[in-house]
C-alpha positions in Angstrom: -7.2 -14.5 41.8 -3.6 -16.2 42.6 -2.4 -18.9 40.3 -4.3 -21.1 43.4 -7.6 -19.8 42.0 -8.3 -18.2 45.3 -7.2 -14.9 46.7 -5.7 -13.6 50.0 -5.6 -10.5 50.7 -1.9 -9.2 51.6 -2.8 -8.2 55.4 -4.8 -11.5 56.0 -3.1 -14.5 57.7 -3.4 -18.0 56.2 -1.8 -20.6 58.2 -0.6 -24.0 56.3 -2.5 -27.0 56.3 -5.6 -24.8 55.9 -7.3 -25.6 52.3 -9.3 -22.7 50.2 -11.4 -23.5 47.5 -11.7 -22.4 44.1 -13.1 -18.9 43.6 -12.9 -18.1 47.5 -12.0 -14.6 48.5 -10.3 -13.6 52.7 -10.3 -10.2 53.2 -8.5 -7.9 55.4 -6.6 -8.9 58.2 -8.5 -12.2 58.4 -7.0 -15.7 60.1 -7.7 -19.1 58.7 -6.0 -21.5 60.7 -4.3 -24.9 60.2 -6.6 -27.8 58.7 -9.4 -25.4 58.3 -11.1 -26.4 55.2 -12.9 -23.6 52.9 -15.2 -24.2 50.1 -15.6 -23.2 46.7 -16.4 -19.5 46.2 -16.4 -18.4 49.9 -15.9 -14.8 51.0 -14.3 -14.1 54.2 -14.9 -10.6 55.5 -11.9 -8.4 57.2 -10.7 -9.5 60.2 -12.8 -12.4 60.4 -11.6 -15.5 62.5 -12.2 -19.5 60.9 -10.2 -21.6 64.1 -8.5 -24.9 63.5 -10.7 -28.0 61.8 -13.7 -25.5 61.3 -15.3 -26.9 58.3 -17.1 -24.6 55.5 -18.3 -25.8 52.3 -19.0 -23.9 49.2 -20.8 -20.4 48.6 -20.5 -19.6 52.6 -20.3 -15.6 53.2 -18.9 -14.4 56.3 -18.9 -11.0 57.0 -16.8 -8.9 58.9 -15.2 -9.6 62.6 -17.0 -13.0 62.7 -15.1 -15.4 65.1 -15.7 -19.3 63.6 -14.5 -21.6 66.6 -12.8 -25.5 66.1 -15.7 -27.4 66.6 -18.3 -25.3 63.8 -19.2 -26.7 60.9 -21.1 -24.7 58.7 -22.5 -26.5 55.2 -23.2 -24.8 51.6 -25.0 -21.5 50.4 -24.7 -19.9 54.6 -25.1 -16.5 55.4 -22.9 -15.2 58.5 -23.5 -11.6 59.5 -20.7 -9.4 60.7 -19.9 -9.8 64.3 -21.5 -13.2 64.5 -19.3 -15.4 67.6 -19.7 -18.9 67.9 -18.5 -20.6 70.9 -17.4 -24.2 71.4 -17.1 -24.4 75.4 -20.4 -24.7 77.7 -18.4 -24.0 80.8 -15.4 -21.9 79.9 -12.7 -20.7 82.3 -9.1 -20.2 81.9 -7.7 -23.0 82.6 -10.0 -26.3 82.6 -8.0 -29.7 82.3 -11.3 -31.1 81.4 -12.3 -28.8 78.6 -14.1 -31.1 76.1 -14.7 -29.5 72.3 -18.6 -29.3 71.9 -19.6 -29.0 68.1 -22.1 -26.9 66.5 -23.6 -27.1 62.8 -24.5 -24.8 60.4 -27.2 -26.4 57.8 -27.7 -25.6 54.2 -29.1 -22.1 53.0 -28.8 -20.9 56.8 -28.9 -17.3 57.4 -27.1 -15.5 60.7 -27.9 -11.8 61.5 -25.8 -9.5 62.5 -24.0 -9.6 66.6 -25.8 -13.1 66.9 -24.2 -15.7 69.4 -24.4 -18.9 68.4 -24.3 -21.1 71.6 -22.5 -24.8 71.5 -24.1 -27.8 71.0 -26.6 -26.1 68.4 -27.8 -27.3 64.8 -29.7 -24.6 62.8 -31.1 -26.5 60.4 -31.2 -26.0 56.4 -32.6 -22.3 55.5 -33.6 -21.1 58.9 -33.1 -17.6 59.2 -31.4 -16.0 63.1 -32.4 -12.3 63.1 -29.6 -9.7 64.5 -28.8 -9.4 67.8 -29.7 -12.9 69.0 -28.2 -15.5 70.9 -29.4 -18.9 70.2 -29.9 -21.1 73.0 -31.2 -24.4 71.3 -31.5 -26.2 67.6 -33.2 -24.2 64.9 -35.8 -26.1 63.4 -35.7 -26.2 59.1 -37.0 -22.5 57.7 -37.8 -21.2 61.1 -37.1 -17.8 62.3 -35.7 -17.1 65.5 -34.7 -13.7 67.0 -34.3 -12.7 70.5 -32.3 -13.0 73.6 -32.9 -16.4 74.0 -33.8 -16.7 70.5 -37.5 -17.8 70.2 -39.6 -19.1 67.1 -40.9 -15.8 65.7 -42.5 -17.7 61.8 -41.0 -19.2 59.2 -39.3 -18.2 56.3 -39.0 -19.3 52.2 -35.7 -20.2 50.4 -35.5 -16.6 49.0 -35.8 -15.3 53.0 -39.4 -13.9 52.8 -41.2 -14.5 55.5 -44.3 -17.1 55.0 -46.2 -17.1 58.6 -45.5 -15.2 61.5 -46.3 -17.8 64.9 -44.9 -18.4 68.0 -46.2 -22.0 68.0 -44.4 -24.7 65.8 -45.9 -25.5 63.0 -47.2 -29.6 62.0 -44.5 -31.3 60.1 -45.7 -31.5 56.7 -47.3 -28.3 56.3 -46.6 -26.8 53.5 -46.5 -22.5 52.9 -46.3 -20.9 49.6 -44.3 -17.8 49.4 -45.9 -15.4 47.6 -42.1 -13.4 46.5 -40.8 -16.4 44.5 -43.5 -18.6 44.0 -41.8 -21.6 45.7 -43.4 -24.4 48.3 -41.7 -25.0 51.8 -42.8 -28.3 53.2 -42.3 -28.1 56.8 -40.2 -30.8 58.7 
């Protein structure tokens, strides 16, 4: 650690303005930009991108090459697999005087596989779990998991990540699942 209580590695590029919290780690050749705000304890994996304004709050790993666009924010104890994209623009093109910033959040306890896309204008919601590969189209309900191109509801999973019922249907609000790994209860919402 630096006398900030955070550490930078030498090759990695943090612009001013952005804030890094205590205990946070950026790796290799990665680029936080201006007013980007970092929690506490964070890791950022080489060559990883956090944009302008993206928000991050404490215990958030993201892996390698992942590309974190102005207009994400992602809340505590979040998982982001390497190569994970976010976008922030439903109709991109070059030049577009009427580009307007659409946001997309990242709930509590989240979990984001590995090459997911995570479209704009999403919320996955606290401790859902986005297998590898996918690209999610719409919200993520709470402990649900989605994989897939679109992703689809696949089951749902426990704080600890186990998986407690595999269904393509949603399931009641209310129901509660018991995961046999840690012993906890998931109340569906």
């Amino acid at each position: 650690m630096t006398e900030n209580n955070f550490f930078v590695h030498p090759s990695a590029f943090v612009e001013e303005e952005a804030e890094i919290g205590e205990g946070s780690k950026i790796w290799h050749q990665a680029q936080i930009r201006t007013k980007a705000k970092l929690g506490k304890n964070c890791i950022i994996g080489k060559a990883s991108f956090i944009d302008i304004e993206v928000k991050i709050g404490d215990n958030v790993k993201v892996q390698n090459f992942v590309s974190v666009y102005h207009g994400v924010e992602v809340e505590d104890d979040v998982f982001i697999g390497p190569h994970a994209c976010f976008t922030n623009d439903m109709f991109p093109r070059s030049v577009n005087p009427d580009w307007k910033l659409v946001r997309t959040y990242v709930k509590k306890g989240a979990s984001i596989g590995a090459n997911s896309t995570i479209v704009c204008g999403t919320t996955l919601n606290e401790y859902c779990m986005v297998g590898a590969g996918s690209v999610v189209t719409k919200d993520v309900p709470a402990f649900a998991l989605v994989y897939g191109n679109p992703a689809k509801l696949r089951g749902y999973v426990c704080y600890c990540g186990s998986i407690l019922r595999k269904t393509n249907e949603p399931l009641p609000q209310g129901t509660k699942l018991n995961c046999d790994k840690c012993g906890k209860k998931v109340i569906i919402k």
